[in-house]
C-alpha positions in Angstrom: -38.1 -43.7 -58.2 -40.9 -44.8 -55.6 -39.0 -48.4 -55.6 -35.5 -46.7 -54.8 -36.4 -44.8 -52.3 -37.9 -48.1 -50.6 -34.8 -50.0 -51.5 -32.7 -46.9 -50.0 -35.1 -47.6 -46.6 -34.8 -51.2 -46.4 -31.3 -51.4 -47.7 -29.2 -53.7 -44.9 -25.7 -53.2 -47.2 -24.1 -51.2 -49.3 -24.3 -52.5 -52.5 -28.2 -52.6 -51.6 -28.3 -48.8 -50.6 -25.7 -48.1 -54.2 -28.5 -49.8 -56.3 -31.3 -48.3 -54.9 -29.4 -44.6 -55.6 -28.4 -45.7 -59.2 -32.6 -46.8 -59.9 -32.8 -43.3 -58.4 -30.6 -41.3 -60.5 -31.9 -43.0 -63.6 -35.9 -42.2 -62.5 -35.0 -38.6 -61.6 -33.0 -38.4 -65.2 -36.2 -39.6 -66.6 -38.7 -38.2 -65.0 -37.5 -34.5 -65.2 -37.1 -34.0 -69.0 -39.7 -35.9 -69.7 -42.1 -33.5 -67.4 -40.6 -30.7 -69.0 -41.4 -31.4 -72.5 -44.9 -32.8 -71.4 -46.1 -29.6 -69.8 -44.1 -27.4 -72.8 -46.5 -29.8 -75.6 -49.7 -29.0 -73.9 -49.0 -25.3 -72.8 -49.9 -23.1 -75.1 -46.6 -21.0 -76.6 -47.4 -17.6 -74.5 -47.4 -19.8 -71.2 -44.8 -21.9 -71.5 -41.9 -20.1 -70.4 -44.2 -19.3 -66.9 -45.4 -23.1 -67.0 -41.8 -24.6 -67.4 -40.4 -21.8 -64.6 -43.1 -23.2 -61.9 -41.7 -26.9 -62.7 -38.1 -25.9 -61.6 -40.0 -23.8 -59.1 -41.2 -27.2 -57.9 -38.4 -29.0 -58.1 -36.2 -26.6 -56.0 -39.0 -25.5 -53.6 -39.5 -29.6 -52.8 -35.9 -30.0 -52.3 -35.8 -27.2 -49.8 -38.8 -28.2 -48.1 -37.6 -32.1 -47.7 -35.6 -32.1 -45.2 -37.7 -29.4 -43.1 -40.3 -32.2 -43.3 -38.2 -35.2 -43.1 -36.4 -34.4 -40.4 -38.5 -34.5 -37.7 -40.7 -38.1 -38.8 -36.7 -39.3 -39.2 -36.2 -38.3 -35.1 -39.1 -40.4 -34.4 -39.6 -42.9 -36.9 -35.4 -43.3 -38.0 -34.4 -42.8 -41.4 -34.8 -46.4 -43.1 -38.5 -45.6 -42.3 -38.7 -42.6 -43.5 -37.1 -43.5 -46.8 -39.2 -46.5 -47.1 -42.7 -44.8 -46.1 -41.6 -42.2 -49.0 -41.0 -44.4 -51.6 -44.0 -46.5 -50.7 -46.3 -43.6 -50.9 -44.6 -42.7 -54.0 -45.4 -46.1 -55.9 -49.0 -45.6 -54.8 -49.5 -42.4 -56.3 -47.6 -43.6 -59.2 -49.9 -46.3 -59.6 -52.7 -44.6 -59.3 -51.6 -41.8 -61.7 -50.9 -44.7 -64.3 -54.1 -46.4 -63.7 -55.8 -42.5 -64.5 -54.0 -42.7 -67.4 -55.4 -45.5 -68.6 -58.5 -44.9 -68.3 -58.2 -41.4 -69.8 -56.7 -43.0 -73.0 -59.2 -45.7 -73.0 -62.2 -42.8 -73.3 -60.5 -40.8 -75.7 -59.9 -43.8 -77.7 -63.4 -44.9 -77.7 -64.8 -41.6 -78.5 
C-alpha cells in the first residue's frame, strides 16, 4: 500500500496514477481481512467482538482524521508530496514491522 501511495505522488500520467490506485485497492483488500482475522485468533473469545469493533473504530476514525491532517501539509507542500511522503513513511514502518517480525519468529523458533 506504502508503494501506491508513492506511485499515486509521483505519478506524471494517468495510467501511472490508475496503477498506483489498483496496487492500492488490492493492499487495502488484503490488509483489512487479514487484520481482522489476526487480532480475532489472538483475542481471547470474550474480547473479540470489543477487539474487532476498535479495528473498524480505526479504520473509520483514520479516514475522518486524513484529510483534517492532510490538508494543510497539501497547502504547503502540494498533493504529489504529500502522497509520496505518506507512502514513503508507510514502507518504512512496513519494513520495520516485517523486520520485528522476523526476529520475533526467529526467537520463538529457537526456543
Amino acid at each position: 500500500m506504502g508503494l501506491s501511495w508513492v506511485l499515486i505522488g509521483t505519478a506524471q500520467s494517468l495510467p501511472q496514477v490508475t496503477l498506483g490506485l489498483l496496487l492500492l485497492g488490492v493492499g487495502n483488500g488484503w490488509a483489512t481481512p487479514n487484520l481482522a482475522v489476526w487480532m480475532a485468533s489472538v483475542a481471547p473469545p470474550a474480547h473479540r467482538g470489543r477487539l474487532l469493533g476498535g479495528l473498524t473504530t480505526a479504520i473509520f476514525l483514520g479516514q475522518f482524521c486524513s484529510p483534517l491532517i492532510t490538508q494543510p501539509l497539501s497547502a504547503g507542500l502540494g498533493l504529489g508530496a504529500v502522497f509520496a511522503w505518506v507512502g514513503g513513511a508507510s514502507l518504512l514502518i512496513g519494513l520495520i514491522m516485517t523486520l520485528g517480525g522476523w526476529q520475533r519468529a526467529r526467537a520463538v523458533k529457537a526456543t
